[in-house]
OpenMM code with the backbone's topology and positions (N, CA, C; nanometers):
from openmm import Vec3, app, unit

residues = "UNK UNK UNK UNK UNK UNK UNK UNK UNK UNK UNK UNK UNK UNK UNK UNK UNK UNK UNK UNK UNK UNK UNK UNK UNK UNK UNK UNK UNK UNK UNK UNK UNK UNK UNK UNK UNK UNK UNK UNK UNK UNK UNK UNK UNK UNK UNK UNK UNK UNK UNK UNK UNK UNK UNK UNK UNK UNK UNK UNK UNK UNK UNK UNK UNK UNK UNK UNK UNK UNK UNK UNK UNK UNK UNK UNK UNK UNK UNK UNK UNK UNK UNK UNK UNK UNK UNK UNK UNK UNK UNK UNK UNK UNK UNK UNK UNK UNK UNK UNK UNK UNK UNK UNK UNK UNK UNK UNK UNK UNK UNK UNK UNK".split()
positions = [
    Vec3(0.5026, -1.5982, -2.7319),
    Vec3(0.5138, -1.4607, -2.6886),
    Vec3(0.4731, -1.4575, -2.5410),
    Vec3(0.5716, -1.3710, -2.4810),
    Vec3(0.5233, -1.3897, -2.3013),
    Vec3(0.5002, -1.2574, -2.3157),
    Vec3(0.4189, -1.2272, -2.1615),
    Vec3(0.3728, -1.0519, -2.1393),
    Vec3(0.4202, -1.0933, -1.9582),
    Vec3(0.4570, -0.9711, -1.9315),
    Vec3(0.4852, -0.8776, -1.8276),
    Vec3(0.3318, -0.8376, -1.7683),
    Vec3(0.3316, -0.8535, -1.6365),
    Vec3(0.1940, -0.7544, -1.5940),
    Vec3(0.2340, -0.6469, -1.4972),
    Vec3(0.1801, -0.5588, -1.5262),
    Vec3(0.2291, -0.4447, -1.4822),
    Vec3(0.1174, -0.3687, -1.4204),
    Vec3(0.1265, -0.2746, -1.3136),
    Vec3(0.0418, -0.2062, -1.2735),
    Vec3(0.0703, -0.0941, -1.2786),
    Vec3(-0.0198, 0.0479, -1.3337),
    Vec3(-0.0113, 0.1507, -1.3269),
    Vec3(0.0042, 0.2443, -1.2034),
    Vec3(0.0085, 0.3864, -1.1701),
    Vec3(-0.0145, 0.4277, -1.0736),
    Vec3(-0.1423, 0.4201, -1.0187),
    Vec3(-0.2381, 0.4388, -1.1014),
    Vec3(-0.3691, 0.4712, -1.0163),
    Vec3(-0.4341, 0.3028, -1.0288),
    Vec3(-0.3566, 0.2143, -1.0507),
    Vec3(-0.4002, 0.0449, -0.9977),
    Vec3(-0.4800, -0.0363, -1.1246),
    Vec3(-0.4253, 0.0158, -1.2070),
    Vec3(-0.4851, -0.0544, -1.4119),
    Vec3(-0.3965, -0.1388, -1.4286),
    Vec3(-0.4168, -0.2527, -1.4151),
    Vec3(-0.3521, -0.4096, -1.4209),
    Vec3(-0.4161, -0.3538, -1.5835),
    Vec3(-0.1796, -0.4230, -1.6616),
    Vec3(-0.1846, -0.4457, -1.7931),
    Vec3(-0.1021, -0.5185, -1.7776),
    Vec3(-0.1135, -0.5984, -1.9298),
    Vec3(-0.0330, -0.6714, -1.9567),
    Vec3(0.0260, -0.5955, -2.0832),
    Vec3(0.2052, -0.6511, -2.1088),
    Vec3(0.3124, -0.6002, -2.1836),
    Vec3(0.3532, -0.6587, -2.2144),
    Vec3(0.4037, -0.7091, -2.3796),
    Vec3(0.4183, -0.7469, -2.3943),
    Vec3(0.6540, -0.7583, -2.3762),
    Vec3(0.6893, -0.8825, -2.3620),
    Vec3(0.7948, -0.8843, -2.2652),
    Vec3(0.9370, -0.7968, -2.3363),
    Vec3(0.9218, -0.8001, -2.4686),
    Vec3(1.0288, -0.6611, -2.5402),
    Vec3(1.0203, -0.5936, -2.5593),
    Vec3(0.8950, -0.5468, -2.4751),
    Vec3(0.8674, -0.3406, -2.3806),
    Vec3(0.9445, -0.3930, -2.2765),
    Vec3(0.9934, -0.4666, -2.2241),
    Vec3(1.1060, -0.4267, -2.0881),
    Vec3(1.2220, -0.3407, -2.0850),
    Vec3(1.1715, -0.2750, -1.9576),
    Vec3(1.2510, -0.1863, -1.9451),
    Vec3(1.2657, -0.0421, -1.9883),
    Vec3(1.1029, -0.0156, -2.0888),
    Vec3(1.0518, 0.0840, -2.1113),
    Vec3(0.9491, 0.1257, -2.0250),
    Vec3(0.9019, 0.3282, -2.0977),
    Vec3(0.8130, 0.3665, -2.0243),
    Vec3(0.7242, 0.4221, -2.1431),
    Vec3(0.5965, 0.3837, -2.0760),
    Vec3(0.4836, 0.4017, -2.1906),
    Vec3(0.3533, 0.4461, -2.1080),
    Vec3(0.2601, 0.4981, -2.1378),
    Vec3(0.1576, 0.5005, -2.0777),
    Vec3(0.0391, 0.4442, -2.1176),
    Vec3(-0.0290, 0.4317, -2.0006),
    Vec3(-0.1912, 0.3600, -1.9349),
    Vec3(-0.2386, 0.3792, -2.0634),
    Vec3(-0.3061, 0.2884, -2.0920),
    Vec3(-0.3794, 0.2608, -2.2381),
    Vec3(-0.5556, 0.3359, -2.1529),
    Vec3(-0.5550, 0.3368, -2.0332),
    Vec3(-0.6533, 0.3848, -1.9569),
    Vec3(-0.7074, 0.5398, -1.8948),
    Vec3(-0.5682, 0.5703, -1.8481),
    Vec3(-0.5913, 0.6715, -1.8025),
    Vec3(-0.4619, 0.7575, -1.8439),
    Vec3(-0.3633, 0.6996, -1.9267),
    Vec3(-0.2384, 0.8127, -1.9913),
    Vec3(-0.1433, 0.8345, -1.8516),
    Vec3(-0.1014, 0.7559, -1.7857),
    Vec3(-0.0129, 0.7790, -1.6903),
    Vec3(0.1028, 0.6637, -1.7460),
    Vec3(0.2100, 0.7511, -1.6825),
    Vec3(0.3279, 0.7286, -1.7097),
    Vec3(0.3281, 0.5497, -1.6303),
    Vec3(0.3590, 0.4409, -1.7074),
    Vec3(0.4033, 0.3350, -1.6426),
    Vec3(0.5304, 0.2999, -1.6793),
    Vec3(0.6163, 0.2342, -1.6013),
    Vec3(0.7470, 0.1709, -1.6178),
    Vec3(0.7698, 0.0454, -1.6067),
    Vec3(0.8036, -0.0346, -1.7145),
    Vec3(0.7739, -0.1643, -1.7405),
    Vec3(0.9310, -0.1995, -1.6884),
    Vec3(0.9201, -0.3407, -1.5699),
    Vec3(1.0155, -0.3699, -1.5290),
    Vec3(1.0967, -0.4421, -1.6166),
    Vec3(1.2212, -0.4040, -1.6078),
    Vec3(1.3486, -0.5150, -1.6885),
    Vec3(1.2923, -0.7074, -1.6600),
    Vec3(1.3272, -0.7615, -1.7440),
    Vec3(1.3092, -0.8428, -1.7630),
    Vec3(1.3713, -0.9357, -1.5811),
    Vec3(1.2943, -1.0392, -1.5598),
    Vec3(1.3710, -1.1052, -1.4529),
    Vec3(1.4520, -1.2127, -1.4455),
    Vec3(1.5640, -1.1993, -1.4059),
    Vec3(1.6602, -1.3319, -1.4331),
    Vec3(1.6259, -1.4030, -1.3111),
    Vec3(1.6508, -1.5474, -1.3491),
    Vec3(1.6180, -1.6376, -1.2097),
    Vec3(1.7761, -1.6852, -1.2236),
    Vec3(1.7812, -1.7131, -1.1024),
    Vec3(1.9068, -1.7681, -1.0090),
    Vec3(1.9133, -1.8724, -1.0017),
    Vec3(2.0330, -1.9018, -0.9395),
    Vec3(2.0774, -2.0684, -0.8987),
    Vec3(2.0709, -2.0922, -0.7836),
    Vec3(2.0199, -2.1950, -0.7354),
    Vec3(2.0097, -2.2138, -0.5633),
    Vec3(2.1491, -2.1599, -0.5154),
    Vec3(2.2846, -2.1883, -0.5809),
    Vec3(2.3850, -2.1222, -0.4637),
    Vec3(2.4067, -1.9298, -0.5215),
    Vec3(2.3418, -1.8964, -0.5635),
    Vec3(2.3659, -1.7483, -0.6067),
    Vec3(2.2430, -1.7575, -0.5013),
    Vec3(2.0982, -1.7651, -0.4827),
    Vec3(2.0068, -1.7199, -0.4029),
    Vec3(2.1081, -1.7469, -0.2510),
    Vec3(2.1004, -1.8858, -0.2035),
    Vec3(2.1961, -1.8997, -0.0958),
    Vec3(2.3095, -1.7974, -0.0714),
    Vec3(2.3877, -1.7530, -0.1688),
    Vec3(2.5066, -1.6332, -0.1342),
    Vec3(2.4093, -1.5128, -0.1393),
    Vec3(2.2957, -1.4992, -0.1519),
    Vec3(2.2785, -1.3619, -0.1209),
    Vec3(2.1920, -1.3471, 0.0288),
    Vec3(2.1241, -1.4866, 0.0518),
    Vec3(2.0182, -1.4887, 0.1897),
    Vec3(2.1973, -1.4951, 0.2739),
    Vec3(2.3048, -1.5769, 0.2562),
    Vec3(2.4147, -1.5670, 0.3444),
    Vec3(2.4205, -1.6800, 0.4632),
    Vec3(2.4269, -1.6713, 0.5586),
    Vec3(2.4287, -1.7934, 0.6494),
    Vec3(2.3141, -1.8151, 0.7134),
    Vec3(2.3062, -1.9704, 0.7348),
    Vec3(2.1246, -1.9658, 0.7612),
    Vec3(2.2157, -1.9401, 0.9590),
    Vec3(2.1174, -1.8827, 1.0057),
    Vec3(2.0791, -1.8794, 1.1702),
    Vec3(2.0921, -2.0272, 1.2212),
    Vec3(2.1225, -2.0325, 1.3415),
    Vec3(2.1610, -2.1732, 1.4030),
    Vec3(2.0055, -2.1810, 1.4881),
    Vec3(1.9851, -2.3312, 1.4626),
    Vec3(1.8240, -2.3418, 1.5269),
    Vec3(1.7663, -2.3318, 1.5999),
    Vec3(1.6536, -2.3076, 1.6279),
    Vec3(1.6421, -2.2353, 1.7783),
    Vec3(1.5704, -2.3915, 1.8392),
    Vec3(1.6092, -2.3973, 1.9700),
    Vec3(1.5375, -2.5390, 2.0283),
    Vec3(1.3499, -2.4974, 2.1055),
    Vec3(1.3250, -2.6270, 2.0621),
    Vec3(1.1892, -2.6273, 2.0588),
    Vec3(1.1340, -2.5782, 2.1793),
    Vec3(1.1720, -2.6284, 2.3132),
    Vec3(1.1297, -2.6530, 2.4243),
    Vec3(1.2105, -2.5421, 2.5006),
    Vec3(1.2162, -2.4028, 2.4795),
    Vec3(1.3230, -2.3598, 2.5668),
    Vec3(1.3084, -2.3420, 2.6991),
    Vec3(1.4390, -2.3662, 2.7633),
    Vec3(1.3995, -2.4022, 2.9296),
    Vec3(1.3676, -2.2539, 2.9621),
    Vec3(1.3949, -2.2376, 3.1110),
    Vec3(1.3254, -2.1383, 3.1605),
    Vec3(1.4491, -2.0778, 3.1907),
    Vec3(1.5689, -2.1018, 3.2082),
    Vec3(1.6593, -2.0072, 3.2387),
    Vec3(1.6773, -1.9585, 3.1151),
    Vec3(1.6563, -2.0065, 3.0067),
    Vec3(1.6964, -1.9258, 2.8542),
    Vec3(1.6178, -1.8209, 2.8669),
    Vec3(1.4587, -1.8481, 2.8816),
    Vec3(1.3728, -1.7046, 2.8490),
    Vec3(1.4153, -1.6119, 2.9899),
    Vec3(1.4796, -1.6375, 3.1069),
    Vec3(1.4892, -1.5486, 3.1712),
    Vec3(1.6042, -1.4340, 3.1552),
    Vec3(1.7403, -1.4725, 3.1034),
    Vec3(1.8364, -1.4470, 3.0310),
    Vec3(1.7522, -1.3200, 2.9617),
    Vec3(1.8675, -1.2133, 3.0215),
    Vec3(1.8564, -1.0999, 2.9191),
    Vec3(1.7707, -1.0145, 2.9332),
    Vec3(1.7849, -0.8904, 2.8337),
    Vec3(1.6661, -0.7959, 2.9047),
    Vec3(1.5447, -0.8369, 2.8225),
    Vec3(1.4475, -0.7879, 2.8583),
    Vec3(1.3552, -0.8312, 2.7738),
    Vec3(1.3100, -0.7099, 2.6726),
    Vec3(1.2535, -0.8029, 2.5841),
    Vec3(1.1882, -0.7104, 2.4784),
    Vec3(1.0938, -0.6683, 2.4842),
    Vec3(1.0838, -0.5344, 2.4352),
    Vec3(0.9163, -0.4504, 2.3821),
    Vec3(0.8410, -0.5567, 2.3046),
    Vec3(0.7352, -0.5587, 2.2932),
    Vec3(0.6452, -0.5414, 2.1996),
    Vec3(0.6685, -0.5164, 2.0649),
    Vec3(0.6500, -0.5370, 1.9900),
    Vec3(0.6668, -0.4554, 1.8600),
    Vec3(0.5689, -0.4026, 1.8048),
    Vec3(0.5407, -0.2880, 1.7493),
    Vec3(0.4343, -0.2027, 1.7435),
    Vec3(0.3390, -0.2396, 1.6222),
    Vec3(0.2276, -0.2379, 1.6685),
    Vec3(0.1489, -0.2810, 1.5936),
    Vec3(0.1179, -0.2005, 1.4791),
    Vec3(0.1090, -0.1545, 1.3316),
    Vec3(0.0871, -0.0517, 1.2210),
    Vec3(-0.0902, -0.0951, 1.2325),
    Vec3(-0.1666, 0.0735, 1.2093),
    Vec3(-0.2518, 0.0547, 1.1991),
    Vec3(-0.3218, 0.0121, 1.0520),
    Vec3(-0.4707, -0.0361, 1.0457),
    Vec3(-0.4749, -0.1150, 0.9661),
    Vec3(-0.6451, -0.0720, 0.9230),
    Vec3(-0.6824, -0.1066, 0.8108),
    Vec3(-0.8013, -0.0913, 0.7580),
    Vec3(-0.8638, -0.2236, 0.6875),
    Vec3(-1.0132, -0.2008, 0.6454),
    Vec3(-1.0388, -0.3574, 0.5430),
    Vec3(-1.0345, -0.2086, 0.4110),
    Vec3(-1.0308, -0.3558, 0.3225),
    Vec3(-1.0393, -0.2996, 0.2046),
    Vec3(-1.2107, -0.2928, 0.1641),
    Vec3(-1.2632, -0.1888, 0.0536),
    Vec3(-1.3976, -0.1842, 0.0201),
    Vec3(-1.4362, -0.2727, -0.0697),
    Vec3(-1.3124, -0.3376, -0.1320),
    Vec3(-1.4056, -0.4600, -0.2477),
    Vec3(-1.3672, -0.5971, -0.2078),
    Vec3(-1.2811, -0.6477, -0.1558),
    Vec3(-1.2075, -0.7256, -0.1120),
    Vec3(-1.2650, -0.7550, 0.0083),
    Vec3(-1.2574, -0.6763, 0.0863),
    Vec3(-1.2543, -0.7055, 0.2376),
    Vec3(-1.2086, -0.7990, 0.3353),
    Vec3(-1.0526, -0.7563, 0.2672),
    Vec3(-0.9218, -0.8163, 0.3733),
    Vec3(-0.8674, -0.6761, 0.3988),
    Vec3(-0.8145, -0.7322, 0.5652),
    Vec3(-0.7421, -0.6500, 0.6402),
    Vec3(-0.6157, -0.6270, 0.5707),
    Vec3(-0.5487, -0.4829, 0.5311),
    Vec3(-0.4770, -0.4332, 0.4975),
    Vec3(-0.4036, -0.3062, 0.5660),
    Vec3(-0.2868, -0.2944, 0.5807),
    Vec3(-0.2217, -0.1445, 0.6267),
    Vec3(-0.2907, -0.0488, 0.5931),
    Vec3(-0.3596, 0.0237, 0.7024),
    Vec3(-0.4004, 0.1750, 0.6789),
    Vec3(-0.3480, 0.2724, 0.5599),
    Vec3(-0.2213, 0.2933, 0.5720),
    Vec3(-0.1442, 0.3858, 0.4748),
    Vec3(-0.1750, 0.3207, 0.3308),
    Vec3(-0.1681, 0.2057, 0.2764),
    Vec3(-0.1924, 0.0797, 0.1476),
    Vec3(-0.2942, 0.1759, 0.0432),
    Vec3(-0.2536, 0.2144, -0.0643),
    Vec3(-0.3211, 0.3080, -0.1972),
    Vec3(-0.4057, 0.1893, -0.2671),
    Vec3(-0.3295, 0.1056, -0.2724),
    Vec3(-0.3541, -0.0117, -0.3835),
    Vec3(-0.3568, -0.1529, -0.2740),
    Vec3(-0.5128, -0.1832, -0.2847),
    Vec3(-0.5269, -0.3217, -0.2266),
    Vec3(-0.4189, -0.4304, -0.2936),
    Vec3(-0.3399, -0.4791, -0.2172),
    Vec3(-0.2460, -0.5886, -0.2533),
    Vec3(-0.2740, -0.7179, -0.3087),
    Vec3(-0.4263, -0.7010, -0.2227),
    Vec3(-0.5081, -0.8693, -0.3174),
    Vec3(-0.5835, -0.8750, -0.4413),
    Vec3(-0.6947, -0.7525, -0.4109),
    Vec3(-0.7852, -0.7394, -0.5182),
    Vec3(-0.7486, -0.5915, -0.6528),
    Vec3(-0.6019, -0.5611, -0.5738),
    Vec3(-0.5491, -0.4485, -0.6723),
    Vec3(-0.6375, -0.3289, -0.6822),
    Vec3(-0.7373, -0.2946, -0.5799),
    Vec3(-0.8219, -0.1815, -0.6126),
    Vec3(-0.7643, -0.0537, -0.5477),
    Vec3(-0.7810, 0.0608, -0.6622),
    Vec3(-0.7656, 0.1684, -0.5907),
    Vec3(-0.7833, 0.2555, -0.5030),
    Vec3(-0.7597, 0.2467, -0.3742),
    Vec3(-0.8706, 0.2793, -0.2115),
    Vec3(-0.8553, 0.4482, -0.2380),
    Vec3(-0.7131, 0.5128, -0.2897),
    Vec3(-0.7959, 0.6779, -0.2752),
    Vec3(-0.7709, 0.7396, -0.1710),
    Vec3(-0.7532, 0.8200, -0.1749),
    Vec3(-0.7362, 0.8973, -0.0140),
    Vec3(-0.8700, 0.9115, 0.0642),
    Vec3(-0.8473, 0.8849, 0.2087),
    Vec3(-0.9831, 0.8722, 0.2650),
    Vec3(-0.9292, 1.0066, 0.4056),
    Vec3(-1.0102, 1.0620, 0.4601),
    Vec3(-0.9737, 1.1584, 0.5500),
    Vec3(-1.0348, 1.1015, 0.6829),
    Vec3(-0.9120, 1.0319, 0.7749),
    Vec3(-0.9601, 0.9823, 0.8803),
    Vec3(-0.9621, 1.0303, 1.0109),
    Vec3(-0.9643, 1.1652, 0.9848),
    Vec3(-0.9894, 1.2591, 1.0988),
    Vec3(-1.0805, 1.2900, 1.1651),
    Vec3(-1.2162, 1.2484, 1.0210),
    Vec3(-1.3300, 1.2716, 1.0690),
    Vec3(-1.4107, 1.1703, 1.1532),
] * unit.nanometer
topology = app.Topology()
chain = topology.addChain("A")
for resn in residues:
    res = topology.addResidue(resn, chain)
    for name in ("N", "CA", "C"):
        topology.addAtom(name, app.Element.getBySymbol(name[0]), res)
C-alpha cells in the first residue's frame, strides 16, 4: 500500500492513502477542505525531452570581451524581498504562508509596523 503526502491549507502534513487520488476530503486536524493530487505518471526520457524541447547551444567559458560588450546591456534583476523563517530559520520569500523546508505555518505578520 503506497500513501500520497499531502498538505493542507493551514500546513498539516498528511498522509493518503494512494486510492483517495484525486479526491477531496478534509484535515483530520482542523476540517479544511484538502485536495488530494491525481496520481503521478512518470515519463520517458524522450516524452520529458519533447516537453523541456531544444536544449540552448553552449555558452563558451571564457567569453572574450567584444562578446560582453555587444549589445545593450541588462538591468539587474530585481531582487523579491525576503524573511527567515521562526522555526527553521532559513531565508525564505517574504510573501511564503508555508515555510517550504520545515512546512510551518508563518501566518500573517503586519510589516508596517
Amino acid at each position: 500500500m503506497s500513501f500520497i503526502e499531502v498538505f493542507c491549507p493551514h500546513g498539516h502534513r498528511l498522509k493518503v492513502r494512494e486510492e483517495y487520488s484525486g479526491r477531496t476530503g478534509a484535515c483530520p486536524v482542523c476540517g479544511a477542505k484538502v485536495k488530494v493530487p491525481e496520481k503521478k505518471q512518470s515519463l520517458s526520457e524522450d516524452e520529458i525531452l519533447k516537453l523541456l524541447g531544444e536544449a540552448p547551444p553552449p555558452r563558451a567559458e571564457n567569453p572574450t570581451a567584444e562578446a560582453v560588450t555587444e549589445g545593450p546591456s541588462q538591468p539587474a534583476p530585481a531582487r523579491l524581498p525576503k524573511k527567515i523563517c521562526e522555526k527553521c530559520h532559513r531565508e525564505i520569500l517574504a510573501a511564503t504562508r508555508i515555510c517550504p523546508y520545515c512546512h510551518t505555518y508563518l501566518g500573517f505578520r503586519d510589516l508596517s509596523k
